[in-house]
C-alpha positions in Angstrom: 51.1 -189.1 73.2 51.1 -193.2 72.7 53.5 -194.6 75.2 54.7 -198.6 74.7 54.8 -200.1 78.3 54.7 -204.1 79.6 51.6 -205.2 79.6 49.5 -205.4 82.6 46.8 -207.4 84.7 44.3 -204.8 84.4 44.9 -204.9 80.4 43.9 -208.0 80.0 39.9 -207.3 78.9 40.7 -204.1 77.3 43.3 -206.3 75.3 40.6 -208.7 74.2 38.3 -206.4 73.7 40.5 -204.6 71.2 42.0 -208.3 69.1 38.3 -208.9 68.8 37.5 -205.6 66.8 40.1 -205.9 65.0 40.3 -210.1 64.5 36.9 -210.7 65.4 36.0 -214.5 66.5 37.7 -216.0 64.1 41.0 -215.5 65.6 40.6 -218.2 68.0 40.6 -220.6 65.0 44.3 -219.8 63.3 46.8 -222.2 64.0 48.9 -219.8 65.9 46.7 -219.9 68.9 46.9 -223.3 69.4 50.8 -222.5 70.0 49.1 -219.9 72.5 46.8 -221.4 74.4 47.4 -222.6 77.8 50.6 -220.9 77.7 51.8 -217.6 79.2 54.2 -215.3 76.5 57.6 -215.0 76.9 59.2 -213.3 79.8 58.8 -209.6 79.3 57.4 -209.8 75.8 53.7 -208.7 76.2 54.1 -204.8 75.2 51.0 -202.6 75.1 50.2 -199.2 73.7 48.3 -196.6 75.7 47.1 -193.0 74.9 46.5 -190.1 77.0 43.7 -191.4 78.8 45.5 -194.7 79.6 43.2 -196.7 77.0 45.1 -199.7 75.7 45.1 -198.9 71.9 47.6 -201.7 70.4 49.1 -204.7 71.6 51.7 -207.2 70.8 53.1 -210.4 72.7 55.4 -212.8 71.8 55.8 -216.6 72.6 58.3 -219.5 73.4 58.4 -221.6 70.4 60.5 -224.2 69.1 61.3 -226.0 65.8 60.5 -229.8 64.9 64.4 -230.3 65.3 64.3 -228.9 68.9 65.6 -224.6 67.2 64.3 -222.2 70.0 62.1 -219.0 68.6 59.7 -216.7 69.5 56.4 -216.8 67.9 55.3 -212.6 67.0 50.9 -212.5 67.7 48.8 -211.0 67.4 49.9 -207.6 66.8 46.7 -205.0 67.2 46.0 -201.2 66.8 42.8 -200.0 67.6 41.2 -199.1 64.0 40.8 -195.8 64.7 44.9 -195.2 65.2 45.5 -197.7 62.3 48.1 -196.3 59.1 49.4 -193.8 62.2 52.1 -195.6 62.6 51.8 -197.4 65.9 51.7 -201.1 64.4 55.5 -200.1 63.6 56.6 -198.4 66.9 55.6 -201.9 68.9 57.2 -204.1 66.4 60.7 -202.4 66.7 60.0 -202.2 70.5 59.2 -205.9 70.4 61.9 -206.8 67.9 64.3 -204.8 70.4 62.9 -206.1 73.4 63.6 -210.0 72.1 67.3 -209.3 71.1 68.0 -207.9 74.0 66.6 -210.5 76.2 68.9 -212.7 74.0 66.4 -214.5 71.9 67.6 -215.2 68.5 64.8 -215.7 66.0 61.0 -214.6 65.8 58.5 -216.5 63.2 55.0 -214.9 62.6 52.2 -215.6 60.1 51.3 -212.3 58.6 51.3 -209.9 55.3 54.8 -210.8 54.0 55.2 -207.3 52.1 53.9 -205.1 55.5 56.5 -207.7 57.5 59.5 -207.2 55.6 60.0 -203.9 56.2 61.3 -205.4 60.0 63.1 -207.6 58.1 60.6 -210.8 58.0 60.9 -212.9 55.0 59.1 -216.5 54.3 62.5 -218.1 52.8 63.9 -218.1 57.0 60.4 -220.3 57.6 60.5 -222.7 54.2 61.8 -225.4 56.2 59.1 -225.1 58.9 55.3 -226.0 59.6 52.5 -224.5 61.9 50.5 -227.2 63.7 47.8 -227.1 61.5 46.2 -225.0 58.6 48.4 -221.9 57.2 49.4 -220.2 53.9 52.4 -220.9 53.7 53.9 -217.4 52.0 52.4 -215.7 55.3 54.7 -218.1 57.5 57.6 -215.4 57.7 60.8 -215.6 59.9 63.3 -213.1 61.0 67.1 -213.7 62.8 67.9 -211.7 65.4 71.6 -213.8 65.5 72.6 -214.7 61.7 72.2 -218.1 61.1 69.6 -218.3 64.3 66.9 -220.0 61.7 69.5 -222.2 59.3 68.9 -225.7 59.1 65.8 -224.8 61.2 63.0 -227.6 59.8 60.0 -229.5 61.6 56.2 -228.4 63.0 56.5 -225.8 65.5 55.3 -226.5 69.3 54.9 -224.4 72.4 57.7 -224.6 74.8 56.6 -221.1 77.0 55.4 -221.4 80.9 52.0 -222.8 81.2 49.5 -220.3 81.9 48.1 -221.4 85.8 44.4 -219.7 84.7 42.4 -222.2 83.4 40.6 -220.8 80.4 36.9 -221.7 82.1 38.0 -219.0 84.8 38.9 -216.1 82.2 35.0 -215.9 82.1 33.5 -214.8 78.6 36.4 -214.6 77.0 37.2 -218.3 77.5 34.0 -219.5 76.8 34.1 -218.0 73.2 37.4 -218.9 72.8 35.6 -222.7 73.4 32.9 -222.6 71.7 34.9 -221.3 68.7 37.4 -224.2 69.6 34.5 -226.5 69.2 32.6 -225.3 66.0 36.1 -225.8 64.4 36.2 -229.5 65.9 
């Protein structure tokens, strides 16, 4: 049996061991991470997945965001199943626990960039992000939005920038991880 939990410590390198099978190193290149990095996600919006045997077998986390005209939202990513559990289902359980999670903790909109038709069945749609940019390369009919509160995203317009609690890790301490997440950094430089 899968159960959803908050994410923990001892998650971390199973966490990035499972977005780099299913990303590989080319995650650290997408626009969205550069909303990520250095930053910590939102308060109580890092959910993993976890089987039987406690393996961490999906992941999502969302982050403190807000709009060129000063609009708070969350920013959904990555969202990760391990490929063997992928088309089970699980992708859909954390969403809704995610989605549930951030309207109860009182935020009121959540942007992602991701397959429009798998994302509208939570109720994303690229017309609540039309007005809005990423802060750099992205296609724009994957830049999807979703209100939590109607009207959360109206009139919302500008380049998203990262607002959430700095992370106090520097990334050359995260070992490995943080030195491909450099070396990626500078290839795309």
């Amino acid at each position: 049996m899968i159960q959803i939990r908050d994410e923990i410590a001892s998650d971390v390198a199973a966490r990035e061991r499972l977005l780099d099978a299913c990303f590989g190193p080319g995650r650290f290149l997408k626009s969205s991470q550069r909303l990520r990095e250095g930053r910590l996600p939102a308060e109580g919006l890092a959910l993993a997945a976890t089987d039987d045997e406690s393996r961490l077998v999906g992941t999502v986390r969302l982050w403190d965001v807000e709009t060129g005209c000063g609009r708070p939202a969350l920013l959904l990513g990555p969202l990760a199943v391990d490929p063997a559990l992928q088309g089970a289902g699980l992708g859909g359980r954390l969403m809704r626990a995610a989605l549930a999670r951030a309207a109860g903790l009182g935020h009121a909109a959540v942007l992602l960039v991701g397959d429009a038709p798998y994302y509208a069945r939570f109720g994303f749609a690229p017309e609540k992000a039309a007005a809005l940019f990423m802060p750099g390369p992205f296609e724009r009919e994957r830049f999807l939005g979703l209100e939590l509160t109607p009207g959360a995203l109206a009139g919302a317009a500008g380049t998203l920038r990262p607002t959430g609690a700095p992370d106090i890790v520097p990334l050359v301490a995260q070992g490995a991880v943080g030195a491909d997440a450099a070396a990626a950094r500078r290839q795309a430089a």
